[in-house]
N, C-alpha and C positions, 0 to 999 in steps of 0.2 A: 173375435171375428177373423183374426188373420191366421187362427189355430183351421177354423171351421172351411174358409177360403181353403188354404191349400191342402184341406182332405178331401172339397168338393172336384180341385184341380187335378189333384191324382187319380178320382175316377173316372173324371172325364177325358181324362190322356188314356186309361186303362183299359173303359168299357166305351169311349166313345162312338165307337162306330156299331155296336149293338145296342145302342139307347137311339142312334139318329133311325136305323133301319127300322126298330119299336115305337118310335116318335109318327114314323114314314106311313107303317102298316095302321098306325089307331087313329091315326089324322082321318078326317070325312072329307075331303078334299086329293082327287085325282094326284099321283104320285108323279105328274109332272109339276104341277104346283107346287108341292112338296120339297120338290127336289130345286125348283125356282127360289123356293124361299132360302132353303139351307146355304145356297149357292149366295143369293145378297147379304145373307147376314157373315157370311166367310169372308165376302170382301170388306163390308164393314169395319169387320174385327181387325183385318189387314190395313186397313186404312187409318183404324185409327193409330193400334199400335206401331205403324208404319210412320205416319207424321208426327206422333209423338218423339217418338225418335230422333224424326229429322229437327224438328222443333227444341228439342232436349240439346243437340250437334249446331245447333244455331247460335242461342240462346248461350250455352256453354260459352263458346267462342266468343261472344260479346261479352260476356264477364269477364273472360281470360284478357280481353284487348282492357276493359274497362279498369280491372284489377293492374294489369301492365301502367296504365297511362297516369293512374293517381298515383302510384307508387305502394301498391301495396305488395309484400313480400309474397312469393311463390306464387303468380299469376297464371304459370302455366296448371301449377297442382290445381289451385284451387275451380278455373276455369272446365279442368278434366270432373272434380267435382260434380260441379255447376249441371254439368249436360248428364248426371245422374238423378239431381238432385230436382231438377228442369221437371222428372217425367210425373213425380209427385204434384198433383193439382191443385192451383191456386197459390200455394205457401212454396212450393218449387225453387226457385232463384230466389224467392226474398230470404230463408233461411240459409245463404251464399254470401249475399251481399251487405246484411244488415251486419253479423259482424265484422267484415271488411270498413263498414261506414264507420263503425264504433270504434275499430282498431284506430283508423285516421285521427277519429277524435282526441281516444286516449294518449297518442304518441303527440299531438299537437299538431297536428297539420289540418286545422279545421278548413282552409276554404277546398283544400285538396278531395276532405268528406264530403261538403255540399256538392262539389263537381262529380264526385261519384255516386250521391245519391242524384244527381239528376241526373245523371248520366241512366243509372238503372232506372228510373219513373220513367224517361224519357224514352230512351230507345230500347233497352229491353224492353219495358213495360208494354210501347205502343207494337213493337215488332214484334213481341210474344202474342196479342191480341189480333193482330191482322192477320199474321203467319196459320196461326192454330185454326181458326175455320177452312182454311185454302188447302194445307196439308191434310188437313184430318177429313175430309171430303175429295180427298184423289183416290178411284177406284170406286166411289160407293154412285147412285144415281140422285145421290141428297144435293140438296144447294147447301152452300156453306155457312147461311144463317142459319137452317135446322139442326147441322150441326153442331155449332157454337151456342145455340139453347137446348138441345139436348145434352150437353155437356155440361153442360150450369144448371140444367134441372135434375140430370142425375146424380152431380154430385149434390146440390141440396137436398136431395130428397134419401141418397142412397148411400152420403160419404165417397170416399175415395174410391170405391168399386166402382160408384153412377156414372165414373168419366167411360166407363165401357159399356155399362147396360143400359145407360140413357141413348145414346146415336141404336144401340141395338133395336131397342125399341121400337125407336121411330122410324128406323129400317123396314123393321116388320111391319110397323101398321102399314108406310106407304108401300108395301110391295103387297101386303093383300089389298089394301086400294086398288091398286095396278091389275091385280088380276081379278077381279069385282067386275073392275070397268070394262076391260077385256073378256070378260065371261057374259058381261051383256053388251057388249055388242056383237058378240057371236050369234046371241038368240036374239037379235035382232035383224041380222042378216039371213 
């Protein structure tokens, strides 16, 4: 899958701008529309890869504080980690911080582990889940619940690709909605 991804990515870095103009010309749908659509789902893209990002530089930093304050050894490295590791969906920070808990345990500092595993349920966890719908819906015309279940329905459905083609999607349906609705009330008027 991840052989097949980045042979689909390098054509669409290569050819992409004579697949959208071939996409433009075969579409049945007025080449303002067209060009409507390509234009929401760009932000989209931006949007999510954009708050992922910021979410990733958040997220990071709270493990780096969390890994500093239990005492676990290299808080800065692992932290730098963390905001890489962040942008991987669902499993992101927990594969950061559960061997940081284990470590704790190992060396003997268990109440030090249970403070850093609350520490990660508690404020990563809940600040990861508030943050990601608000971030990953700046720039797009989505409310931040459709995002945050287009994002949990694309990765269920799609794996780790769905955290981008899920919000895509739903992008697209509601912007031809939008121009649907706008197309009849023109011929109403």
């Amino acid at each position: 899958n991840l052989f097949i991804t980045i042979l689909i990515l390098f054509f669409f870095l290569r050819d992409g701008r004579a697949l959208k103009k071939n996409l433009v010309d075969l579409s049945p749908l007025p080449d303002k529309h067209d060009n409507e659509i390509f234009s929401q789902l760009k932000k989209t893209v931006r949007g999510v890869v954009g708050g992922s990002l910021a979410i990733g530089l958040i997220l990071g930093f709270l493990i780096g504080i969390g890994f500093f304050v239990f005492g676990v050894p290299n808080a800065t490295l692992w932290g730098s980690v963390a905001v890489i590791a962040a942008l991987l969906p669902v499993i992101g920070t927990v594969i950061i911080l559960i061997p940081g808990i284990l470590f704790l345990f190992i060396v003997g500092h268990v109440s030090t582990a249970i403070g850093l595993a609350i520490w990660g349920a508690v404020v990563i966890g809940v600040i990861g889940n508030l943050l990601s719908p608000i971030f990953l819906s700046k720039g797009t015309k989505m409310h931040p619940l459709f995002i945050f279940l287009s994002v949990l329905g694309g990765i269920s459905l799609l794996g780790p690709i769905g955290f981008l083609v899920g919000p895509l999607v739903v992008s697209l349906l509601l912007t031809l909605l939008e121009i649907y609705r706008f197309g009849a009330e023109e011929t109403n008027e």
